[in-house]
FISESE-920439 format. One record per atom (N, C-alpha, C): residue in one letter; x, y, z. Coordinates in steps of 0.1 Angstrom, whole numbers. Each point is the difference from the previous one (the first is absolute). Layout:
# residues N
<r><residuo>a</residuo><xx>X</xx><yy>Y</yy><zz>Z</zz></r>
...
# end
This chain:
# residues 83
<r><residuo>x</residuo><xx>-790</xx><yy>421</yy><zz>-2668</zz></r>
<r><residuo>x</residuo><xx>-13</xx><yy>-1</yy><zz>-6</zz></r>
<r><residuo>x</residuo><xx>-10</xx><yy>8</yy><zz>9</zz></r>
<r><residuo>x</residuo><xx>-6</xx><yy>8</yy><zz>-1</zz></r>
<r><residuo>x</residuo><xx>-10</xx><yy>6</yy><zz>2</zz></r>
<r><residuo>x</residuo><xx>-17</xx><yy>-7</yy><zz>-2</zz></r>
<r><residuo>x</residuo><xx>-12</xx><yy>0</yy><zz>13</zz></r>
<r><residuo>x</residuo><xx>-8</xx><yy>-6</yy><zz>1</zz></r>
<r><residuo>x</residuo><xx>-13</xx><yy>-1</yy><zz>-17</zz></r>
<r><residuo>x</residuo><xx>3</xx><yy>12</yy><zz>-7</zz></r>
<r><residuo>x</residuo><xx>-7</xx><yy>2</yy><zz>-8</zz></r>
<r><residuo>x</residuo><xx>9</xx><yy>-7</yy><zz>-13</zz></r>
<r><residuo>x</residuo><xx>12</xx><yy>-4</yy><zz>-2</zz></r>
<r><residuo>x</residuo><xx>6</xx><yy>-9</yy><zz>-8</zz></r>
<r><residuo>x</residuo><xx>-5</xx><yy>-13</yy><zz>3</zz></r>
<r><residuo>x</residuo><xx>-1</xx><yy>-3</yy><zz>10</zz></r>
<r><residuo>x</residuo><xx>-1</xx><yy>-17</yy><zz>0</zz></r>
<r><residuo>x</residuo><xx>-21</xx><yy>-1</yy><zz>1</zz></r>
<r><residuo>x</residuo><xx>-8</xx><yy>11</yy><zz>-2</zz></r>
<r><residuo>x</residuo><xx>-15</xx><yy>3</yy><zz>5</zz></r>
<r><residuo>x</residuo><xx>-1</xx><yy>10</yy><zz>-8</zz></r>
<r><residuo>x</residuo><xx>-2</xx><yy>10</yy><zz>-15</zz></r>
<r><residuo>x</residuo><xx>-5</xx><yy>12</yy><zz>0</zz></r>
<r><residuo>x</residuo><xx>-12</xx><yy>2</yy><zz>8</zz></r>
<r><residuo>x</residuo><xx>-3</xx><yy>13</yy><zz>0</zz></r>
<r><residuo>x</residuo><xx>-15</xx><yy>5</yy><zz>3</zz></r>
<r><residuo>x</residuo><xx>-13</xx><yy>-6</yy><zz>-5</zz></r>
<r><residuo>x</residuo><xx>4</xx><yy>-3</yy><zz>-9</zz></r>
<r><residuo>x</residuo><xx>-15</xx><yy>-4</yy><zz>-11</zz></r>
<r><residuo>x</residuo><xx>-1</xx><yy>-18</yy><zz>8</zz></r>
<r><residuo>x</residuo><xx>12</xx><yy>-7</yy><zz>3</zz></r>
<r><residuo>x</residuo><xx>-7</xx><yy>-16</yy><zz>4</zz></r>
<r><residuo>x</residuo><xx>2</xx><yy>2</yy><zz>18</zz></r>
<r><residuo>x</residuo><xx>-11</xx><yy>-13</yy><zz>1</zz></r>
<r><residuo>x</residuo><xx>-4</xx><yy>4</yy><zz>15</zz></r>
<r><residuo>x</residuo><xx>3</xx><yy>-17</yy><zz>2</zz></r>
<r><residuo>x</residuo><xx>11</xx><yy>-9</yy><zz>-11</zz></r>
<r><residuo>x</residuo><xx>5</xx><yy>-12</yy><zz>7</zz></r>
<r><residuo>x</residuo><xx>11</xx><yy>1</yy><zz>-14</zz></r>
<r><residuo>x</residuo><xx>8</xx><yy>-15</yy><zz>5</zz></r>
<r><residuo>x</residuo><xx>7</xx><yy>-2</yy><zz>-8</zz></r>
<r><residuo>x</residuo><xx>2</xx><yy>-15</yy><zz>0</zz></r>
<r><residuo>x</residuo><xx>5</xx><yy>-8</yy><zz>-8</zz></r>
<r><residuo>x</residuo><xx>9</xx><yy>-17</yy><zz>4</zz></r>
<r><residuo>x</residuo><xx>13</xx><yy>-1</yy><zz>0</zz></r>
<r><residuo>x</residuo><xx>4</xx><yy>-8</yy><zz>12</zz></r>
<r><residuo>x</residuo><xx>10</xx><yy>2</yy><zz>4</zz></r>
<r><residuo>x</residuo><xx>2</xx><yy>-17</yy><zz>4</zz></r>
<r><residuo>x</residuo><xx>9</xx><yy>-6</yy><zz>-4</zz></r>
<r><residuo>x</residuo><xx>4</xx><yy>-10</yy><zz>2</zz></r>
<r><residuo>x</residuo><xx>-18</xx><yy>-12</yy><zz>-4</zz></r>
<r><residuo>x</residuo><xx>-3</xx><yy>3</yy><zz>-6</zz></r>
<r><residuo>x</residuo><xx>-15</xx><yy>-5</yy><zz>-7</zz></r>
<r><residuo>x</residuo><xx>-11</xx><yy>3</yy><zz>10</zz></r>
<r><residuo>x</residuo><xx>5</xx><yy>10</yy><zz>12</zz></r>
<r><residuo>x</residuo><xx>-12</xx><yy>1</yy><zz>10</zz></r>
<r><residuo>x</residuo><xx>-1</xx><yy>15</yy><zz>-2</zz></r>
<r><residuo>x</residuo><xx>-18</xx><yy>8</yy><zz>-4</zz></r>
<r><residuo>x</residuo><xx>-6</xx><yy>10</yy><zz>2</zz></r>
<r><residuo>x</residuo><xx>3</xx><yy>9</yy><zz>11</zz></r>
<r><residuo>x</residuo><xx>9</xx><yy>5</yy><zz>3</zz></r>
<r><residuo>x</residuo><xx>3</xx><yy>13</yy><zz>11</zz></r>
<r><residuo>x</residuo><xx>-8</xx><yy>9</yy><zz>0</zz></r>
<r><residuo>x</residuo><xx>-12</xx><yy>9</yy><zz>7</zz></r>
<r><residuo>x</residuo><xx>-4</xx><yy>9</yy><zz>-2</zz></r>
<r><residuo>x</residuo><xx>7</xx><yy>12</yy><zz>9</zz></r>
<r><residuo>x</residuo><xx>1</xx><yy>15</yy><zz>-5</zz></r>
<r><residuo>x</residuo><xx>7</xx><yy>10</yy><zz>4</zz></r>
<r><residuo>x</residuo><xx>-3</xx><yy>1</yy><zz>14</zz></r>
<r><residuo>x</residuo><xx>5</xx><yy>5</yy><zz>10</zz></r>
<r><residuo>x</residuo><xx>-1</xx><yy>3</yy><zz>15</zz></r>
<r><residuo>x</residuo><xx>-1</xx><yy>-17</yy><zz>8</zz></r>
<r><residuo>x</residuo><xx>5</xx><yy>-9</yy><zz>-7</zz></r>
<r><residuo>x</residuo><xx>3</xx><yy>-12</yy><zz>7</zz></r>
<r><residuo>x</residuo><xx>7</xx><yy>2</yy><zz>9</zz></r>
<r><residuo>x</residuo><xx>15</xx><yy>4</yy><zz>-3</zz></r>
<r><residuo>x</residuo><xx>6</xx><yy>3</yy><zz>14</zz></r>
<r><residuo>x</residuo><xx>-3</xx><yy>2</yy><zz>9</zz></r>
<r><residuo>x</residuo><xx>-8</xx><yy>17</yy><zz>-6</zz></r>
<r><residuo>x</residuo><xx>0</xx><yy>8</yy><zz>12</zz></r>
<r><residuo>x</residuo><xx>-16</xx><yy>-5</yy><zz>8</zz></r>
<r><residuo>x</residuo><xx>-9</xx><yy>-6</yy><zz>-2</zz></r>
<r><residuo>x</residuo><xx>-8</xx><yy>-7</yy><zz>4</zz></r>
<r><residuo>x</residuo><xx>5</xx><yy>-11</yy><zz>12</zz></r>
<r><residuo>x</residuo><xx>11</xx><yy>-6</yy><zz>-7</zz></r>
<r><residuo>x</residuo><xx>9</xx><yy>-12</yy><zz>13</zz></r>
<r><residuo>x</residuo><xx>2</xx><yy>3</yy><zz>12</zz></r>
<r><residuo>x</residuo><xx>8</xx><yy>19</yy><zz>-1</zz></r>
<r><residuo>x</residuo><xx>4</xx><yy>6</yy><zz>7</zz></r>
<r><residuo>x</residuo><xx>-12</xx><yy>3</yy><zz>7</zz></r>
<r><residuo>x</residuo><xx>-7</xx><yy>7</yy><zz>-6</zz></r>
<r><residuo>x</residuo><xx>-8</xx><yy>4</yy><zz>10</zz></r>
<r><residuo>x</residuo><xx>-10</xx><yy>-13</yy><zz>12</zz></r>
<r><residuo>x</residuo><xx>0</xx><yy>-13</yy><zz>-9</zz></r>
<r><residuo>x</residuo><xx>-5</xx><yy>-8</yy><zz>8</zz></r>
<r><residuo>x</residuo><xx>6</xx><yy>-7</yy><zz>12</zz></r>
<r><residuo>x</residuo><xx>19</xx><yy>-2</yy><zz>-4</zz></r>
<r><residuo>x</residuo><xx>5</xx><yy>-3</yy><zz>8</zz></r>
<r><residuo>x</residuo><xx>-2</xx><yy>15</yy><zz>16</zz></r>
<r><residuo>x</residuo><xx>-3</xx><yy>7</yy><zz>-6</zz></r>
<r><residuo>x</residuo><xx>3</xx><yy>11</yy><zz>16</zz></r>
<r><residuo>x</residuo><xx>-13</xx><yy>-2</yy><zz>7</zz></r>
<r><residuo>x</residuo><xx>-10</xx><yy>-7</yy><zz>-8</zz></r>
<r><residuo>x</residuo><xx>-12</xx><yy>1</yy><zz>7</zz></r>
<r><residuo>x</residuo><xx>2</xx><yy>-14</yy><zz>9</zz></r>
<r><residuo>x</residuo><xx>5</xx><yy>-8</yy><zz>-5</zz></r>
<r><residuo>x</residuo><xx>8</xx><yy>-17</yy><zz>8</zz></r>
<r><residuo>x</residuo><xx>8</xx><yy>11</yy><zz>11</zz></r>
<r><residuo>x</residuo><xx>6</xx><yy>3</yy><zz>-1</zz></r>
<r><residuo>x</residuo><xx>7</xx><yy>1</yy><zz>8</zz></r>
<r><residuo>x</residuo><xx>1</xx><yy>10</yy><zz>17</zz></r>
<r><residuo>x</residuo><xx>-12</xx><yy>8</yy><zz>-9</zz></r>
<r><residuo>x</residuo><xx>-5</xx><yy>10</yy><zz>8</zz></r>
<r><residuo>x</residuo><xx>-12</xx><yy>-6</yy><zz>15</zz></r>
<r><residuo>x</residuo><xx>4</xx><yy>-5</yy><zz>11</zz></r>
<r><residuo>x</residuo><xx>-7</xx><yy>-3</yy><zz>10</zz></r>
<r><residuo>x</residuo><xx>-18</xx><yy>7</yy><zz>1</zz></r>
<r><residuo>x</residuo><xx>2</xx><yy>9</yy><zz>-4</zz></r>
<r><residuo>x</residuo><xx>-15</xx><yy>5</yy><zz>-1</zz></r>
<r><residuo>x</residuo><xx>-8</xx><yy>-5</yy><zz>-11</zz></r>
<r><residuo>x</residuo><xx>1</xx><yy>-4</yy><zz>-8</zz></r>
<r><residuo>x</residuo><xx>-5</xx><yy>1</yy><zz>-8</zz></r>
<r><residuo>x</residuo><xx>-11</xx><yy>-11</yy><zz>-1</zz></r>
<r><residuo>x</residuo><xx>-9</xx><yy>0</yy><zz>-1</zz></r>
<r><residuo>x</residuo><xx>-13</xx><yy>-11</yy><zz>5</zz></r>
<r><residuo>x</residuo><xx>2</xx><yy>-14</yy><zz>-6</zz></r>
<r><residuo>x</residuo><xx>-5</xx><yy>-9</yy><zz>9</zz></r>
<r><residuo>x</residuo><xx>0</xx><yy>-19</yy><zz>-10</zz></r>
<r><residuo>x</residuo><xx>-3</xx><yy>6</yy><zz>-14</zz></r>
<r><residuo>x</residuo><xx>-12</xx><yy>4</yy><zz>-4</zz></r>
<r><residuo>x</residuo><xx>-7</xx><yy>7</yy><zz>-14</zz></r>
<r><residuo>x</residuo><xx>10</xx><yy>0</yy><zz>-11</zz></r>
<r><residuo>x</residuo><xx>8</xx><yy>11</yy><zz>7</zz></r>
<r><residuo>x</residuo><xx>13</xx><yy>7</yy><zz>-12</zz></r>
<r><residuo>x</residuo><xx>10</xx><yy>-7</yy><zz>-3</zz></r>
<r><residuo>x</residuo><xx>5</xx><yy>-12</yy><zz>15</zz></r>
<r><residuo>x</residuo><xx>10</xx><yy>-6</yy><zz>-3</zz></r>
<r><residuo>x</residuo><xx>-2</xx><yy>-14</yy><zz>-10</zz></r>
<r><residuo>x</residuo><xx>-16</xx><yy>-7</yy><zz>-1</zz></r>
<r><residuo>x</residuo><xx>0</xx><yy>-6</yy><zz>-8</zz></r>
<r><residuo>x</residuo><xx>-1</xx><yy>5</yy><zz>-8</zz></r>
<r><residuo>x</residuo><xx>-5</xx><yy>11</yy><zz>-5</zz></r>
<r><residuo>x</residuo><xx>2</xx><yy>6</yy><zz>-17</zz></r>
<r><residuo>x</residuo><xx>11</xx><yy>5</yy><zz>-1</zz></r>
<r><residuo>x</residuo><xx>10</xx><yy>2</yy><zz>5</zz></r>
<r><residuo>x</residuo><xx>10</xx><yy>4</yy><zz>-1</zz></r>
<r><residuo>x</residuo><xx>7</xx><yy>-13</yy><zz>-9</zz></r>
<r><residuo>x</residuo><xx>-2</xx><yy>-7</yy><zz>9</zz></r>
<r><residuo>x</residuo><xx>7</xx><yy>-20</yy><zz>0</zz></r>
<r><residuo>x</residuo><xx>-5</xx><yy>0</yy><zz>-11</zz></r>
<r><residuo>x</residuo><xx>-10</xx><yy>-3</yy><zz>-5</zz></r>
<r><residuo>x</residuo><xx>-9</xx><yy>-9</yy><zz>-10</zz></r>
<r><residuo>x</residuo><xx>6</xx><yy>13</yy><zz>-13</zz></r>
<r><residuo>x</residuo><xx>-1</xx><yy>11</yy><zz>1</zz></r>
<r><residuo>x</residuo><xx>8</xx><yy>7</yy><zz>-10</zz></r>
<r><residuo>x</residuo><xx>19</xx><yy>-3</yy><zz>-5</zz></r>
<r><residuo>x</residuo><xx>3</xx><yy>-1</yy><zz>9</zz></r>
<r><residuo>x</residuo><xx>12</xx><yy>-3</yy><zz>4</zz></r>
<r><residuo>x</residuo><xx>2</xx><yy>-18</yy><zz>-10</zz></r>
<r><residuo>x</residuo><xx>-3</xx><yy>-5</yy><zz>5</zz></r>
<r><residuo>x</residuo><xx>-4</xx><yy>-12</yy><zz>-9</zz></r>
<r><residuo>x</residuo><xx>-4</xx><yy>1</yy><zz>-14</zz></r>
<r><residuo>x</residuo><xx>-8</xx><yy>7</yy><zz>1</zz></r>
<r><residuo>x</residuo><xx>-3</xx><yy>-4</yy><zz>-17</zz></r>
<r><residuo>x</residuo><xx>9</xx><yy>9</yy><zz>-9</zz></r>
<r><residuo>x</residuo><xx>6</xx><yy>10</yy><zz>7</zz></r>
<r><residuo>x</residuo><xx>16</xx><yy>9</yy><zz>-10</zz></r>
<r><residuo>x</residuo><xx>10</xx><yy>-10</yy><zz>-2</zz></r>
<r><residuo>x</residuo><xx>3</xx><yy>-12</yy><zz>11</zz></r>
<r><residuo>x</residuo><xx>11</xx><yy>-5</yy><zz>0</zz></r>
<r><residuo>x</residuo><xx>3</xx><yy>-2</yy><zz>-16</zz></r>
<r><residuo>x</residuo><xx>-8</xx><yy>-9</yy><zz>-7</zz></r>
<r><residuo>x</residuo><xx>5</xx><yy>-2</yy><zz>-12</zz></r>
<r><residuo>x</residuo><xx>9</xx><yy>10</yy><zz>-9</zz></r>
<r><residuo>x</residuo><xx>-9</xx><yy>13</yy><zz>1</zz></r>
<r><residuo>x</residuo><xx>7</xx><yy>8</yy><zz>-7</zz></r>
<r><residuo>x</residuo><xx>12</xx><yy>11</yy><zz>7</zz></r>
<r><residuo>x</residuo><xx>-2</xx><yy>0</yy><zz>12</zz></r>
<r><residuo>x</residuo><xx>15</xx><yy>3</yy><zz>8</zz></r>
<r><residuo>x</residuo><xx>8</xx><yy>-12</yy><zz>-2</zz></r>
<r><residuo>x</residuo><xx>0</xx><yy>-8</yy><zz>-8</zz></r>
<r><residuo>x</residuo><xx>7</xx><yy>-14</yy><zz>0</zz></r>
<r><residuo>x</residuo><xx>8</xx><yy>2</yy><zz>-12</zz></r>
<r><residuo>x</residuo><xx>-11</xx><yy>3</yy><zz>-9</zz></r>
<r><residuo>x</residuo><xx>4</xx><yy>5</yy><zz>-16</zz></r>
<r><residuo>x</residuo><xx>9</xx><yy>9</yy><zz>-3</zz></r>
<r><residuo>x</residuo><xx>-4</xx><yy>9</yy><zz>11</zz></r>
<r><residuo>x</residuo><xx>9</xx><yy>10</yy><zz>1</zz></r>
<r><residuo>x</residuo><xx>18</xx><yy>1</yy><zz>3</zz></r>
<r><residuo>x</residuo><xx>-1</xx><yy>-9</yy><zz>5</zz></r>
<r><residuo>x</residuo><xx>12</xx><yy>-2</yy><zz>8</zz></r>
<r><residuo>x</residuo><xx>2</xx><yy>4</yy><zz>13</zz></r>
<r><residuo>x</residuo><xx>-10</xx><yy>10</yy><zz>7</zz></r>
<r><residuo>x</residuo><xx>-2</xx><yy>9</yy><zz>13</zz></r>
<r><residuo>x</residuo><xx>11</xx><yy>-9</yy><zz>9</zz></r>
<r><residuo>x</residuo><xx>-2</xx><yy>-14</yy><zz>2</zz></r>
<r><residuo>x</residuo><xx>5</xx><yy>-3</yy><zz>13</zz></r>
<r><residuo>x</residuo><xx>17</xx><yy>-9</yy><zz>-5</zz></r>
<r><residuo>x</residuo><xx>4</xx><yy>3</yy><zz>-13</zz></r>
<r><residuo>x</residuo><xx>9</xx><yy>-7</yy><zz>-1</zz></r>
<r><residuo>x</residuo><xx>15</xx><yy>13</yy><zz>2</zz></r>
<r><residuo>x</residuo><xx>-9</xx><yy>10</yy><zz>3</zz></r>
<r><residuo>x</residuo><xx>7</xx><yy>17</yy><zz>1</zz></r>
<r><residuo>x</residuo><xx>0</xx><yy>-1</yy><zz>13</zz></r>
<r><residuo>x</residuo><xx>-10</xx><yy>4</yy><zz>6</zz></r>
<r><residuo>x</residuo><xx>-8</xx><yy>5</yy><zz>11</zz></r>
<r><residuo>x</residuo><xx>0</xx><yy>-12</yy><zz>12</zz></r>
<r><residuo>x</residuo><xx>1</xx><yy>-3</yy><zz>13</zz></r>
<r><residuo>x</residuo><xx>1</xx><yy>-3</yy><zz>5</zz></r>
<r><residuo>x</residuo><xx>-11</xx><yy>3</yy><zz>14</zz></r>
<r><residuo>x</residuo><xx>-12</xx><yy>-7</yy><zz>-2</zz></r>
<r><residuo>x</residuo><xx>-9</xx><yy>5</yy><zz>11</zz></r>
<r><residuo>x</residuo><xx>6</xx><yy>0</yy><zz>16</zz></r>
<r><residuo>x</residuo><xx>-1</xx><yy>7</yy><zz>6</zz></r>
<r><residuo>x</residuo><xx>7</xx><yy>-2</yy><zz>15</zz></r>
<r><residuo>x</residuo><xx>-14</xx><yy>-1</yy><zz>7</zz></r>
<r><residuo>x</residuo><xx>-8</xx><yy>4</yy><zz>0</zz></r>
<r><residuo>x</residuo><xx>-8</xx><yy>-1</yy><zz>11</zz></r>
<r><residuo>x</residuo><xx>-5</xx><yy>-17</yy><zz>0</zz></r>
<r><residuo>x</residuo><xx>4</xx><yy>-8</yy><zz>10</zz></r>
<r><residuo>x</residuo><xx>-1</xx><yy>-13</yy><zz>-1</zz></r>
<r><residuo>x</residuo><xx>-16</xx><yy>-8</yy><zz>-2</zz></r>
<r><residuo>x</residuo><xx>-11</xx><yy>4</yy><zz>4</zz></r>
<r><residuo>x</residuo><xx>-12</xx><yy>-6</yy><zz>-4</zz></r>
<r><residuo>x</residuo><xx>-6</xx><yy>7</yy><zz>-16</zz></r>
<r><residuo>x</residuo><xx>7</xx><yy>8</yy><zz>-1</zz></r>
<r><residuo>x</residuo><xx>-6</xx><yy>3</yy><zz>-16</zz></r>
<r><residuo>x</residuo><xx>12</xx><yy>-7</yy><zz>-11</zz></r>
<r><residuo>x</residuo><xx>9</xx><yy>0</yy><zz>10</zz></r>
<r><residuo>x</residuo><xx>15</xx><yy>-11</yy><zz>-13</zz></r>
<r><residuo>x</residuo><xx>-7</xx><yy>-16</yy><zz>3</zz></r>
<r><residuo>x</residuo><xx>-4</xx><yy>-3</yy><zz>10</zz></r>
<r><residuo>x</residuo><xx>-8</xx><yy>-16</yy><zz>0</zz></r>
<r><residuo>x</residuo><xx>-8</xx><yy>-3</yy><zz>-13</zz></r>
<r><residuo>x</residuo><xx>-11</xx><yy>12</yy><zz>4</zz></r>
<r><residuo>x</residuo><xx>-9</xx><yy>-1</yy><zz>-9</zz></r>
<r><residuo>x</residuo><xx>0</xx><yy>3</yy><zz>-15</zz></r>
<r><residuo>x</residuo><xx>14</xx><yy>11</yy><zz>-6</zz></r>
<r><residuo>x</residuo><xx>4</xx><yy>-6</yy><zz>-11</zz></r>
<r><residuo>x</residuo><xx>6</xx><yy>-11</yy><zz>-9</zz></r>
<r><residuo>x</residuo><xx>9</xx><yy>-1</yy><zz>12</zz></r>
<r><residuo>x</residuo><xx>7</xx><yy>-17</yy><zz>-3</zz></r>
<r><residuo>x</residuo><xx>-13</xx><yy>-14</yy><zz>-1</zz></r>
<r><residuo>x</residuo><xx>-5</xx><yy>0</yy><zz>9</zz></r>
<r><residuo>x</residuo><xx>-9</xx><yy>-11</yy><zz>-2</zz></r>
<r><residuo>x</residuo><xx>-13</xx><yy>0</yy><zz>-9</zz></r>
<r><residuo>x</residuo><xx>0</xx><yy>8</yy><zz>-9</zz></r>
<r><residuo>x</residuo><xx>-11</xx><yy>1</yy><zz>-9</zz></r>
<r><residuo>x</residuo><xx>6</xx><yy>-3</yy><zz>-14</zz></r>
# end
């Protein structure tokens, strides 16, 4: 399957297991988890990073992301398990 089968161009979300996914969810995670993880990165960024990170869970949930995927970096797998 290809990203544009499961999202054409024209929708900018979809439902997925009864939860609203909007497109660049993923890669949004991704990019929040490097900012977690990244020592530089200011208190500022790491709680928006966090507080973003959180409110995807549902739909990285929906997704199935972590029943595939297996987070290794250990404070960002805490904080998806316990939410």
């Amino acid at each position: 399957m290809r990203a544009e089968d499961l999202l054409p161009d024209h929708l900018d979300q979809g439902q997925f297991n009864g939860i609203t996914v909007r497109k660049g969810t993923v890669g949004a995670f991704l990019i929040n988890a490097r900012v977690l993880a990244d020592p530089h990165s200011s208190a500022e960024q790491q709680r928006s990073a966090k507080q973003d990170i959180i409110e995807a869970l549902p739909a990285l949930r929906a997704l199935g992301l972590f029943e595939i995927l297996q987070v290794r970096d250990e404070r960002l797998r805490e904080l998806c398990e316990r939410r």
